[in-house]
N, C-alpha and C positions, 0 to 999 in steps of 0.2 A: 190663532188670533191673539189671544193669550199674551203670547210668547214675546209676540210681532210690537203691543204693546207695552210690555215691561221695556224692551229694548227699545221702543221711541223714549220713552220717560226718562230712562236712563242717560240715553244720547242728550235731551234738553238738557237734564241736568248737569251733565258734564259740559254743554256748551256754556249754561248761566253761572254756575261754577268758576270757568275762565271769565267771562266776562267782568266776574265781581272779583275775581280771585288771580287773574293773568292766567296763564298758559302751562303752567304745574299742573301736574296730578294731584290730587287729592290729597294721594296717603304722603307724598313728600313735602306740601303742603305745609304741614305743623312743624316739620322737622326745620327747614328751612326757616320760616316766621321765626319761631321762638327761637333760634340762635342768632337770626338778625337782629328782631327787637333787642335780644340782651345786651348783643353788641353795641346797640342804638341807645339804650337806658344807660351803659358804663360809661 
């Protein structure tokens, strides 16, 4: 049961995530951002 809910929470979080964040993963996430901002900022 445990288990059952780590993996709900997990799954919400990856949905609110995209939501706030678009359709990235996570760990690519920062990589992506901070080379576009910089782009964005020169």
């Amino acid at each position: 049961t445990r288990a059952e809910q780590i993996t709900n929470q997990l799954e919400s979080r990856t949905l609110d995530f995209e939501d706030d964040h678009g359709s990235e993963p996570p760990s690519q996430t920062p990589k992506h951002s901070s080379s576009d901002r910089g782009v964005d900022k020169e």
